[in-house]
C-alpha positions as a Markdown table, in Angstrom:
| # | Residue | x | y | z |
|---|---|---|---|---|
| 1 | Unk | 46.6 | -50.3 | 10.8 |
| 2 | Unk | 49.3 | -49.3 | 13.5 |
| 3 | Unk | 48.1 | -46.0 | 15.5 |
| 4 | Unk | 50.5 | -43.4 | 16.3 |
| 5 | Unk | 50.6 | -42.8 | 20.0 |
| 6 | Unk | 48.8 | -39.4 | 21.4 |
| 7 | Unk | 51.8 | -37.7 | 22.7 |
| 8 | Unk | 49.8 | -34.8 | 24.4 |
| 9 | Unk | 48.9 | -37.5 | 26.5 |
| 10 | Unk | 52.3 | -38.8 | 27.5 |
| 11 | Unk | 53.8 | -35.4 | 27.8 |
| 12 | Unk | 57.3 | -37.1 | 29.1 |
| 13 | Unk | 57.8 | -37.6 | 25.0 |
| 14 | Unk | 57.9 | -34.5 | 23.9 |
| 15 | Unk | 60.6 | -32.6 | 25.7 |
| 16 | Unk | 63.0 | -34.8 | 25.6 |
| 17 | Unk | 64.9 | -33.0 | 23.7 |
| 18 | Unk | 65.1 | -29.2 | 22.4 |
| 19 | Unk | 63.3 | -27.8 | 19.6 |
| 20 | Unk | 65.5 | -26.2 | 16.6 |
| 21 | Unk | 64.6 | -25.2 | 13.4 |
| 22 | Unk | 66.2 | -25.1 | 10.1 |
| 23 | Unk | 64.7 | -23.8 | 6.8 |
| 24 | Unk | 61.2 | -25.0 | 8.3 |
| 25 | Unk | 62.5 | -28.7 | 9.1 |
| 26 | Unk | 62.6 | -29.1 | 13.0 |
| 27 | Unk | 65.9 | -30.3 | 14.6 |
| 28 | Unk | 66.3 | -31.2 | 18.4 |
| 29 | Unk | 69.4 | -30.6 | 20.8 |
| 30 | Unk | 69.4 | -33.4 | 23.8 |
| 31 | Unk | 68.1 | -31.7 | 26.7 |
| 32 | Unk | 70.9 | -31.0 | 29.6 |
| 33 | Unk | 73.6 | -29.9 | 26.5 |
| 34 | Unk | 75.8 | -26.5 | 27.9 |
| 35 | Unk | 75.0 | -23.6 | 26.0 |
| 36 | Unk | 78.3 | -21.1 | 26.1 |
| 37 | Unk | 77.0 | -17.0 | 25.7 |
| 38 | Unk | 81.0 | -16.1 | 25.7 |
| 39 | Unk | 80.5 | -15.2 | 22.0 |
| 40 | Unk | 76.8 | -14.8 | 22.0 |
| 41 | Unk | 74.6 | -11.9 | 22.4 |
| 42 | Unk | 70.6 | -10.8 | 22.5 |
| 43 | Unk | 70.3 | -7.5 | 20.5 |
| 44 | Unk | 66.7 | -5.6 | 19.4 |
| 45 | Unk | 66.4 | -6.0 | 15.8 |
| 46 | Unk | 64.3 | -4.6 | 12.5 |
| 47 | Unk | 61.4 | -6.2 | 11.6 |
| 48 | Unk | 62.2 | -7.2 | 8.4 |
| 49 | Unk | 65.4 | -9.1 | 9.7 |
| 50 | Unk | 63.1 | -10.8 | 11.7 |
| 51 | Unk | 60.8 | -11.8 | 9.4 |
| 52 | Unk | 63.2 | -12.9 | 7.1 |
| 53 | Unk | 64.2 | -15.1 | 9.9 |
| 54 | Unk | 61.4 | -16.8 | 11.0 |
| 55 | Unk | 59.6 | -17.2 | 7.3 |
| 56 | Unk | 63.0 | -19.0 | 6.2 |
| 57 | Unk | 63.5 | -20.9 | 9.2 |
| 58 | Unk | 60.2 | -21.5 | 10.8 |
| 59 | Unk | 58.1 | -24.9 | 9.6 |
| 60 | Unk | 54.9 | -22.1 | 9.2 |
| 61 | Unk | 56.8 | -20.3 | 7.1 |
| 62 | Unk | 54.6 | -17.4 | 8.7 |
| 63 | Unk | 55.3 | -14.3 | 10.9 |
| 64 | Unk | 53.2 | -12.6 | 13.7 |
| 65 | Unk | 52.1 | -9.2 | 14.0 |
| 66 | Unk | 55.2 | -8.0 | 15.8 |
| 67 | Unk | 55.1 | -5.2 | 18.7 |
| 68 | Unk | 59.1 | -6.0 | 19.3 |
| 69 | Unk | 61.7 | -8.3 | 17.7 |
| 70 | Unk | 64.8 | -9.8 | 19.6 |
| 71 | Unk | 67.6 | -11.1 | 18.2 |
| 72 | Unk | 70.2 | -13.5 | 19.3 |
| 73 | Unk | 73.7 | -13.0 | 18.0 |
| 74 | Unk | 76.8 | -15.7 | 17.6 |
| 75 | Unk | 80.4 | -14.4 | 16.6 |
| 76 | Unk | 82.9 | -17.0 | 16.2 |
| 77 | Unk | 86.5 | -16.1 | 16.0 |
| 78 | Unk | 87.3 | -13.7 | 13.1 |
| 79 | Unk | 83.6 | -14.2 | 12.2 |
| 80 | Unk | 81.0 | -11.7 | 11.7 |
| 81 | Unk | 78.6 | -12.2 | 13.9 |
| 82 | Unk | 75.7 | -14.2 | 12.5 |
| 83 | Unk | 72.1 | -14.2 | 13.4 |
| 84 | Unk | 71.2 | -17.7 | 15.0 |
| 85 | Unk | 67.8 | -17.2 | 16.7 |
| 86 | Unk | 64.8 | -14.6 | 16.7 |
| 87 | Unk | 61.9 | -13.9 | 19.6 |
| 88 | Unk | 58.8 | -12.2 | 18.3 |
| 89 | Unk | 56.4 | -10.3 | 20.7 |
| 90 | Unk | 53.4 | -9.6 | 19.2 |
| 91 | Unk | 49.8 | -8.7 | 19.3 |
| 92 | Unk | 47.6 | -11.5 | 20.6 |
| 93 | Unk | 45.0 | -13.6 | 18.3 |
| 94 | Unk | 42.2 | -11.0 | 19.6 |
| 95 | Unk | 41.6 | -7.9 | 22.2 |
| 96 | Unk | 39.8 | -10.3 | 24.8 |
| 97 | Unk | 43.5 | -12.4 | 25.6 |
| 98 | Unk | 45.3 | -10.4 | 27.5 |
| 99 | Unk | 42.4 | -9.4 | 30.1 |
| 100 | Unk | 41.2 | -12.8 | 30.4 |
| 101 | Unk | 45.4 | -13.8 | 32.0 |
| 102 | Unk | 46.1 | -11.2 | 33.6 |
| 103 | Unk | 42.7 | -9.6 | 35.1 |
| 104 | Unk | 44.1 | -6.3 | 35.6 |
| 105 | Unk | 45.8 | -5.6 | 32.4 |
| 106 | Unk | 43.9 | -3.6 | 29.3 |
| 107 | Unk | 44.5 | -5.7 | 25.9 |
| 108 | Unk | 47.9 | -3.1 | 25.1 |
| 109 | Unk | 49.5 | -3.5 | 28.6 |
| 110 | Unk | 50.6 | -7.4 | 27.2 |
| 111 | Unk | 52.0 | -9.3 | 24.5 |
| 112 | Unk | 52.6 | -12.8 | 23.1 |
| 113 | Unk | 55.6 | -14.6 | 22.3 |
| 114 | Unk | 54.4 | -15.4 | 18.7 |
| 115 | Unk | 57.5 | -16.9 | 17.8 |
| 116 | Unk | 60.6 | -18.1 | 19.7 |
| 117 | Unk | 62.9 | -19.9 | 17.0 |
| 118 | Unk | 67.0 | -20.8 | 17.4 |
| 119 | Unk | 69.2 | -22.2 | 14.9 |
| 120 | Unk | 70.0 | -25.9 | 15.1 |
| 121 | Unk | 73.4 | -24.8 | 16.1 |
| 122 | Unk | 72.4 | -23.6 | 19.6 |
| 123 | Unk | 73.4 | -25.9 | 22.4 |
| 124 | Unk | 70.1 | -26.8 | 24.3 |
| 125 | Unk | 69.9 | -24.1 | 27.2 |
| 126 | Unk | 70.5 | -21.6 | 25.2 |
| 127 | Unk | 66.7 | -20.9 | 24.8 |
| 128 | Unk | 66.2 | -20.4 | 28.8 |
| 129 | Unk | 69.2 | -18.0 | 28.5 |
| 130 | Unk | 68.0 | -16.0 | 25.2 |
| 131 | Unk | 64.7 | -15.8 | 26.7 |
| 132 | Unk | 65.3 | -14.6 | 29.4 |
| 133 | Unk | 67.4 | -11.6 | 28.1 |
| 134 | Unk | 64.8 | -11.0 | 25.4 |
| 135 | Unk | 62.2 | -10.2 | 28.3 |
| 136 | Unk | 64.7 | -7.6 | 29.9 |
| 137 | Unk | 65.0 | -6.0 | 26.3 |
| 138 | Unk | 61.0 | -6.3 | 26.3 |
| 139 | Unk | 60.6 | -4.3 | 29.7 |
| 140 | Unk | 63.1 | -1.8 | 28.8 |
| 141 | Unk | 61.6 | -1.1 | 24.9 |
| 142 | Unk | 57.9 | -1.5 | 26.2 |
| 143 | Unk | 57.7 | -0.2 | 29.9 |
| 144 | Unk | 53.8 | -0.4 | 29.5 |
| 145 | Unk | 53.8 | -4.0 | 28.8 |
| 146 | Unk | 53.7 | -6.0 | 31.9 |
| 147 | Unk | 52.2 | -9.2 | 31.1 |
| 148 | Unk | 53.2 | -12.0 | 28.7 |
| 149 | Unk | 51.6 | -15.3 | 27.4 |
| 150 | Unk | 53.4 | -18.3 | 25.6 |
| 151 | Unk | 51.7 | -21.2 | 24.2 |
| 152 | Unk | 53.0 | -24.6 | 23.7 |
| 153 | Unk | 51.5 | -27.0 | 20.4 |
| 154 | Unk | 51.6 | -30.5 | 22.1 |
| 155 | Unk | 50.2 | -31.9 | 18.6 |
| 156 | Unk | 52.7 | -33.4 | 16.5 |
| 157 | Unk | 52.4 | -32.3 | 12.5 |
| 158 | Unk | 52.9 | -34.3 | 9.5 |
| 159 | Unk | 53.4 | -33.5 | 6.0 |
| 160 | Unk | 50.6 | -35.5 | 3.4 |
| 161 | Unk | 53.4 | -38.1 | 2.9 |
| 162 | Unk | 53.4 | -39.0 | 6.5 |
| 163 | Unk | 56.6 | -37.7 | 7.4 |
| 164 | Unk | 57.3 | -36.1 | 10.7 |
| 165 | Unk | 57.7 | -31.9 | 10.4 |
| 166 | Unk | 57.5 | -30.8 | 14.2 |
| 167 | Unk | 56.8 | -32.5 | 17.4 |
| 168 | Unk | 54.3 | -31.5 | 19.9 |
| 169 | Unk | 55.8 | -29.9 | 23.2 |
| 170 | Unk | 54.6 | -29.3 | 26.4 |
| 171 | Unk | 56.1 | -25.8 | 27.4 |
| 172 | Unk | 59.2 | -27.1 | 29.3 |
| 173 | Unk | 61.9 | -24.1 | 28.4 |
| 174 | Unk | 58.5 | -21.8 | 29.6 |
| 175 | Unk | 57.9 | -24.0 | 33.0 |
| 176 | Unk | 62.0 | -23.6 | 33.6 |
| 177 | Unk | 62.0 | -20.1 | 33.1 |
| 178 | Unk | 59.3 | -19.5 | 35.9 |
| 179 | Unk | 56.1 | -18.8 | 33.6 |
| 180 | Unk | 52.9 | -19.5 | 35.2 |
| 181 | Unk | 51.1 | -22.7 | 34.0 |
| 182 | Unk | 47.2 | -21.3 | 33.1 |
| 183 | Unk | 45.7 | -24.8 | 31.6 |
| 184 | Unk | 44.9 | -24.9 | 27.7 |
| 185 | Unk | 43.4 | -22.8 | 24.9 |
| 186 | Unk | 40.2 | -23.0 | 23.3 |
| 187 | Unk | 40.0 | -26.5 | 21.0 |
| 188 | Unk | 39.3 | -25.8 | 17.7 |
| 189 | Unk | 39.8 | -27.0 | 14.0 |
| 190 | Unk | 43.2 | -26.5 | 12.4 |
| 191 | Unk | 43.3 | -27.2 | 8.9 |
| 192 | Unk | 46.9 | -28.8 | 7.1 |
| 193 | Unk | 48.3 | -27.8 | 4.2 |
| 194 | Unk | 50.5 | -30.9 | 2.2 |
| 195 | Unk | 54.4 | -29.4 | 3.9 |
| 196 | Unk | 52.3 | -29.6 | 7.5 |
| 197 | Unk | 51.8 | -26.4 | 7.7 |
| 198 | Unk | 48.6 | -25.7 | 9.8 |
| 199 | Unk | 45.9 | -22.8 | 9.1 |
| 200 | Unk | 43.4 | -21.9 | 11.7 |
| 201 | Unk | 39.9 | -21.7 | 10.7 |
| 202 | Unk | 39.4 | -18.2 | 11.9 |
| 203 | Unk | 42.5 | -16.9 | 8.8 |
| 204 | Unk | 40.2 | -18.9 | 6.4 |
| 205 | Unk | 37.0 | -17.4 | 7.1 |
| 206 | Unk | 39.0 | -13.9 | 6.3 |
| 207 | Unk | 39.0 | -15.8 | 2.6 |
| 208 | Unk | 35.7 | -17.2 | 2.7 |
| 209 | Unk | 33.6 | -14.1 | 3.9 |
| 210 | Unk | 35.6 | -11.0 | 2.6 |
| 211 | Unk | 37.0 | -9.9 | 5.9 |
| 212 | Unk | 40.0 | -7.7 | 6.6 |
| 213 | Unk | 43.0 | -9.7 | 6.5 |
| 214 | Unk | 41.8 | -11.6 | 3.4 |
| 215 | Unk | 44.9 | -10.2 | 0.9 |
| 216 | Unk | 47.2 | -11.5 | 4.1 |
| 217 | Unk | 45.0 | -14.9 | 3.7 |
| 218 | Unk | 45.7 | -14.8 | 0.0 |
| 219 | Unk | 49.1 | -14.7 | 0.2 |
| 220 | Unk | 49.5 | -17.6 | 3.1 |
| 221 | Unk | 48.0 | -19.8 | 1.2 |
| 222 | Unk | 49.9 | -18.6 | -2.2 |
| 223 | Unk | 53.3 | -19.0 | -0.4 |
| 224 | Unk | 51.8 | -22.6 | 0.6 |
| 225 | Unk | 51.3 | -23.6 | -3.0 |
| 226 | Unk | 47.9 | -24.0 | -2.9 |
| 227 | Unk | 45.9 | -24.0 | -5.8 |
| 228 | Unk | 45.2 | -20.4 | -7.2 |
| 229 | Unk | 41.5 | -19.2 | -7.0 |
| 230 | Unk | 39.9 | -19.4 | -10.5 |
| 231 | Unk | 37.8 | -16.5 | -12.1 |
| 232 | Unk | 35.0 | -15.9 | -10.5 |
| 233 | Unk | 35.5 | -18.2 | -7.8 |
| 234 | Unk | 34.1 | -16.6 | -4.6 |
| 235 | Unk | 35.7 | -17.3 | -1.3 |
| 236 | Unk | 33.5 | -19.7 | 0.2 |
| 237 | Unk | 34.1 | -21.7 | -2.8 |
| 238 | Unk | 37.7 | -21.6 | -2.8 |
| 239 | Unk | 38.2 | -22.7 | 0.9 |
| 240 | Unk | 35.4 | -25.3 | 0.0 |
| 241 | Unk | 37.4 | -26.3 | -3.0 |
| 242 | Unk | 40.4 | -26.6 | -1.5 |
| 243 | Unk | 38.9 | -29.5 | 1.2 |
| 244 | Unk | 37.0 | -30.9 | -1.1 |
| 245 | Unk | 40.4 | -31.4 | -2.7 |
| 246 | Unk | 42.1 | -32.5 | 0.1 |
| 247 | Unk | 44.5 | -29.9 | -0.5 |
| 248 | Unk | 43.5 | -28.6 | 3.1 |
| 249 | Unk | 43.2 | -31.5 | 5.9 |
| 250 | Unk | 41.4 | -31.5 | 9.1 |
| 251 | Unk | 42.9 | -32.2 | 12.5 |
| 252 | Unk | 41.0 | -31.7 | 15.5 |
| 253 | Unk | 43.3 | -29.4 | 18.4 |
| 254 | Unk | 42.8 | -30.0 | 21.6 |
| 255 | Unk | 44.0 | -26.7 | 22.4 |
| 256 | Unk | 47.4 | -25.4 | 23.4 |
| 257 | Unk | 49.1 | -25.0 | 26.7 |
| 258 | Unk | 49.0 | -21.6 | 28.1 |
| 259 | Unk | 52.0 | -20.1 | 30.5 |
| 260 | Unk | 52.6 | -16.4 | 31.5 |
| 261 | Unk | 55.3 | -14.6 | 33.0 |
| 262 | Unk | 54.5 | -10.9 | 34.6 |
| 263 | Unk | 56.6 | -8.1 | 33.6 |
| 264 | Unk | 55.3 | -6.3 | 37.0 |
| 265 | Unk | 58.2 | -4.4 | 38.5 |
């Protein structure tokens, strides 16, 4: 049996080349490719344009809890402009993130950049140059905000067939736009659905012991195609059901790389 390499261990692999996404299938752009912003703009946007975005586009297919939504904008000649990429700031995965980066922020004075997806379209540098304008937008819509934190998945994911859905990376748009490198995440347990999709254990618990958040839950896994949950099935046994199937797959996460950037004027 031939083993596939650990990339987060030869992190030279995975930024080779630039991330894009289209209709959840990743796409990469060879690093060093010009990026022209003649025709190109970085605009706030409504959430639902966003969301419509990044659940079409993004391999997820899921969308944060947004506190502001950037757009980026192309218009080719006698075009209307189209909408090529989307950055999401949103809340953090719990109250305790924010203080435990930055150590004199409350958990409202900072935000996460819970999604930062381009068209395949985009020439490779445009994500240092959309980011950075989505941060100005950031500071100007959210003056209180004055910390963010990005994470990087350096674990590649695969669909139940074996086929490649997404890449790992190691942060290297973050590292080029002067974030501060703050070591990994907690590891933990992600669980796979057959497309590659990946569920953390803490959005399955929501289904397993009633919590708030379980409809949300419901409806991830629904828009997955997971099995539905039969009468009087309780939702321990579900989730259990769902392993036990192997409609759900384990892969152990070593935990993502962390960056920050402060928003400190």
């Amino acid at each position: 049996m031939t083993r596939r390499p650990d990339l987060s261990r030869h992190p030279h692999q995975l930024d080779l080349h630039c991330q894009r996404w289209n209709h959840r299938r990743a796409s990469y752009r060879p690093a060093g490719e010009i990026f022209d912003p003649r025709r190109a703009s970085v605009e706030p946007i409504e959430e639902r344009e966003a969301k419509d975005f990044v659940e079409k586009m993004h391999y997820s297919g899921s969308y944060p809890a947004a506190r502001f939504r950037t757009g980026v904008f192309v218009k080719e000649p006698f075009q209307k402009a189209r909408l090529a990429g989307v950055g999401v700031f949103s809340v953090p995965m719990n109250q305790r993130v924010i203080p435990a980066y930055f150590q004199d922020l409350a958990p409202a004075e900072g935000v996460e950049l819970g999604r930062f997806v381009l068209a395949e379209d985009l020439a490779a540098n445009a994500e240092s140059w959309a980011l950075a304008r989505m941060k100005k937008l950031l500071r100007q819509a959210l003056p209180d905000v004055r910390g963010v934190i990005a994470y990087s998945d350096p674990i590649e994911r695969r669909d139940e067939t074996g086929t490649l859905v997404k890449r790992g990376h190691v942060g290297t748009i973050y590292k080029a736009t002067n974030a501060a490198y703050r070591g990994r995440s907690s590891a933990r347990t992600l669980w796979l659905a057959p497309n590659g999709a990946s569920l953390a254990d803490r959005l399955l618990s929501k289904v397993r012991n009633s919590e708030i958040g379980e409809r949300y839950a419901l409806e991830r896994l629904a828009a997955l195609g997971a099995p539905r949950r039969v009468p009087h099935e309780g939702g321990a046994e579900y989730v259990r059901r769902l392993k036990d199937e192997r409609w759900l797959r384990p892969v152990r996460h070593p935990g993502n790389h962390a960056f920050t950037w402060s928003l400190a004027a």
